[in-house]
C-alpha positions, 0 to 999 in steps of 0.5 A, a space after each residue: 107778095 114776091 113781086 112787090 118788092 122791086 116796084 116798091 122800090 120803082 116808085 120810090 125812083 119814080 117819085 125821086 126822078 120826077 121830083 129832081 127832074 121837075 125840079 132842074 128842068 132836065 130828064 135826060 140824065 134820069 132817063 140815061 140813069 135809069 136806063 143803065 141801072 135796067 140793062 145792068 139788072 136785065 144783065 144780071 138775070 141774063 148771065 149765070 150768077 147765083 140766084 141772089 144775085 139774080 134777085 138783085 138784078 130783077 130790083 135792078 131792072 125794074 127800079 130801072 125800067 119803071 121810072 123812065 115811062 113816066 119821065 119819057 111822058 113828061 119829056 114830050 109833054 114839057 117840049 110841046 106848048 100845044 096842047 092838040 100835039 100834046 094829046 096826040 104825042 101822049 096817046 102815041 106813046 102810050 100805043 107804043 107802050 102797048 106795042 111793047 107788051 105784044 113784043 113781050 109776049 112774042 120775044 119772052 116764049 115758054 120755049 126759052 124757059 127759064 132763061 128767057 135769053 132772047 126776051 132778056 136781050 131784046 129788052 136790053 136792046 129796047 132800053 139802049 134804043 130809049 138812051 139812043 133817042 133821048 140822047 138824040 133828042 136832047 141834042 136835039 133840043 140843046 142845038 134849037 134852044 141856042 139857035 133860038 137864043 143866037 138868032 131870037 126865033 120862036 119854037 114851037 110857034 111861041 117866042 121865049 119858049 125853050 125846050 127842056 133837055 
């Protein structure tokens, strides 16, 4: 009944980044917030601080954490208008997710009990490479989107489509 808690307060995030996201048609942002808010509270269980404040930093970490799955989902599926691309990106994203529960459970060993320093670093290392690759993807997009402006190309094989940064 302990661990609840923190992912109460993830999906309360996750519905708040969907709805705002949704609603500005832009999840960079979130995904970069989120992403800060889960290394500060992986950072906070990493360092020797009082056990409240590792508490605060479990939240942290997941309310962080949790939210950016599905909004890394979204991302992909509102920049791909075919929906043969679509299921294969999801169903790549969704591999690369069970990739990360094998990492997991070779990075989090019972040997680095009860600090789990290099499971805790590897995470934090994993959270920075998902803002790396929305930063760039967003560039990305933000470069194709003026270039279709600039010289009315068609993206994605259909004129008028934009990517969503």
């Amino acid at each position: 009944m302990l661990t609840a808690p923190p992912y109460i307060l993830a999906v309360i995030i996750s519905l708040a980044t969907s709805f705002w996201s949704d609603r500005i048609q832009h999840r960079t942002t979130f995904i970069l917030f989120n992403s800060i808010i889960a290394i500060t509270g992986l950072a906070l269980v990493a360092i020797p601080v009082p056990l409240a404040v590792k508490v605060l930093g479990v939240f942290l970490a997941v309310a962080g954490a949790n939210p950016n799955q599905p909004a890394a989902l979204a991302f992909a599926q509102n920049n791909i208008v075919s929906t043969s691309k679509r299921s294969v990106v999801t169903a790549v994203q969704v591999a690369f997710g069970a990739v990360g529960g094998i990492v997991a459970s070779t990075v989090y060993s019972q040997d680095d009990a009860p600090e789990y320093l290099v499971g805790l670093m590897v995470t934090i290392g994993f959270e920075c490479l998902a803002v790396g690759i929305a930063v760039g993807m967003a560039f990305w997009f933000s470069r194709r989107n003026k270039e279709a402006d600039k010289d009315d190309i068609e993206l994605e094989g259909h004129y008028g489509f934009r990517y969503t940064t």
